[in-house]
Structures are given as structure tokens and as C-alpha cells.
N, C-alpha and C positions, 0 to 999 in steps of 0.2 A: 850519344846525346852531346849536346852542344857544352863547352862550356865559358860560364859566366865569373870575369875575375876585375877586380877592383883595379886600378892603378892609378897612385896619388898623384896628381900636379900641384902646379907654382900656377900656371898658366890661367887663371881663371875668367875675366874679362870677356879670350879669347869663345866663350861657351853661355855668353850672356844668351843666347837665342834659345839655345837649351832652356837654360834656367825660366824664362820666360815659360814656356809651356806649363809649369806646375806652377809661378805665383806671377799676378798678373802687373804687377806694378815695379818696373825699375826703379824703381827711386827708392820700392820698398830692398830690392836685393840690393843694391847698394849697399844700403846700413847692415848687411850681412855678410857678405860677399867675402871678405877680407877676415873672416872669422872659420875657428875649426881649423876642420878637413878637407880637404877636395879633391874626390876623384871621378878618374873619366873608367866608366860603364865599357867590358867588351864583351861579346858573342865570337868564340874563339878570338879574329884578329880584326872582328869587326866593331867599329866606334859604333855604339847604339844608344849613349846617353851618360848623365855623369849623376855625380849625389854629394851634397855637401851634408857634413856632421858636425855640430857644436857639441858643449859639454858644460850641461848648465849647473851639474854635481859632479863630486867627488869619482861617483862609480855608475855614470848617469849617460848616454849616449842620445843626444837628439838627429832626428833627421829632420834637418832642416828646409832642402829643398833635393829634391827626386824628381829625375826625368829622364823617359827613353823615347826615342824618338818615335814620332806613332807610327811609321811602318813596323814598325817593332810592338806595340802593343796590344792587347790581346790576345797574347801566345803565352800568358804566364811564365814570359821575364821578368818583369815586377817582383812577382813570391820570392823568385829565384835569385836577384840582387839582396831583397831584402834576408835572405838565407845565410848568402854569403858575407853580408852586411853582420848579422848576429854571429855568428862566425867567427868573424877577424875581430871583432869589439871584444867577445866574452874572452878571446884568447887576449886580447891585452888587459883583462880583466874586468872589465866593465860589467855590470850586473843587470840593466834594465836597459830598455833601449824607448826614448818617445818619439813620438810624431803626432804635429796635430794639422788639421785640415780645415776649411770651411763647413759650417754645417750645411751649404747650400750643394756640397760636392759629395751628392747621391751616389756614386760611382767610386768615391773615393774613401768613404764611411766605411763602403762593404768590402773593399778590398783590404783596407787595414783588419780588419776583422777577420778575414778568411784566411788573412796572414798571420793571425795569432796575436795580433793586437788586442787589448781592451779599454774599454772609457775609462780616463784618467780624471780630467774635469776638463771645463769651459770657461774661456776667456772670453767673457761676454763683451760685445759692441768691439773687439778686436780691429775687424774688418772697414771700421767706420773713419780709420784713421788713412787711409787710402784714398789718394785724391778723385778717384771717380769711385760711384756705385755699382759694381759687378752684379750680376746674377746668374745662377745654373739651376736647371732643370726647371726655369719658374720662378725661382727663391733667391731672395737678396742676401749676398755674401755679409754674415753681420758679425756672426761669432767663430772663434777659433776653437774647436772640438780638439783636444788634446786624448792620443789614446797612448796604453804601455805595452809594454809585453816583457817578458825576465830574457835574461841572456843564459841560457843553459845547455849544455852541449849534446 
């Protein structure tokens, strides 16, 4: 089996197109971008995507923005970052790990969940502060769906 391992950069800017694919507003990754962690995603020695982590508690890991590239998904590298993602955090100690999503992103609801995530709460009309209105599957990007899951080895 392939394997899937983290490695941090400085280099961030250069992966704006990335980042793009999971939040749709640059101007939103901006006001983030320069915060946390930042690492570039590999499939043994192959670049497939990166993930930024802030840290909005104590012993608290957010995922902030998550992307691999889509010839890469739907092969259940996703679970598998986020594995190794729980992984490296619970060893530096970190106890809970969030992520939150659109509630418009049907696809992205269920994979946090099959990942071991659960509803945390919602940050209602979140989505509203984005200078255009998005929509997926039908449905207007409004709110931010926050889920958890424990960091346990």
C-alpha cells in the first residue's frame, strides 16, 4: 500500500490553487493563510495536495483548509490524510481535532462523518460574508457546519 505522509512548509502562497479547490473565495484564504500549519499532502513521492491546521484551543486542532488534487480523489486518500493528520496532532498532544464545512457541501458532510467526525455546532449565515453567493448540489452556501472527532491513538 501506498503511503501517505505530511511535510511542513514556509512556502504557502505558492499552493493558492490548491487551497482554492476546498474554499472558494481568495480573499476569504487570505485572512487565513499566514495562520497555523502548512503542509504539502504526499502519495509516497507524489505532491497530491496540502492541509492547513490552526489552533483555536489549548489542546484543540482545527482543519482549516483540506485539498488533494481531484485526480487523486475518490480513492480514499482523504480518510487517509485525515488519519495521519490525527496521528501527528494526538502525538503532540492535542486531544480533539475540528473541521467545519458548508452545509451546502453534501459530499463533504458525509465524508467527515465516515471519517469519524461528529456535529459540533453551526455557525449560522457564516457563508454570507463572501463576496459572491456559492451554491452545491442546488443549495446556497449559508452556514458553516462545524464537526469533532477525539484524537486517540
Amino acid at each position: 500500500m501506498s503511503h501517505i505522509h505530511l511535510v511542513e512548509t514556509n512556502d504557502r502562497r505558492r499552493f493558492m490553487a490548491y487551497l482554492l479547490l476546498a474554499d472558494e473565495s481568495e480573499a476569504i484564504i487570505e485572512s487565513y493563510i499566514d495562520d497555523g500549519l502548512f503542509y504539502t499532502i504526499y502519495l509516497d513521492d507524489v505532491h497530491i495536495g496540502v492541509c492547513l491546521f490552526v489552533f483555536p484551543e489549548e489542546h484543540t486542532v482545527e482543519i482549516k483548509n483540506i485539498a488533494i488534487q481531484e485526480a487523486y480523489q475518490g480513492r480514499g486518500l482523504g480518510n487517509r490524510v485525515i488519519l495521519a493528520a490525527c496521528s501527528l496532532f494526538h502525538k503532540k498532544g492535542y486531544k480533539e481535532m475540528l473541521v467545519g464545512t458548508s452545509n451546502s457541501s453534501i459530499e463533504n458532510l458525509a465524508f467527515y462523518q465516515k471519517a469519524g467526525f461528529r456535529f459540533h455546532e453551526i455557525h449560522h449565515d457564516f457563508f454570507l460574508k463572501y463576496s459572491e453567493p456559492f451554491y452545491e448540489n442546488g443549495i446556497r452556501g449559508m452556514d458553516m457546519i462545524y464537526f469533532s472527532r477525539p484524537l486517540t491513538p
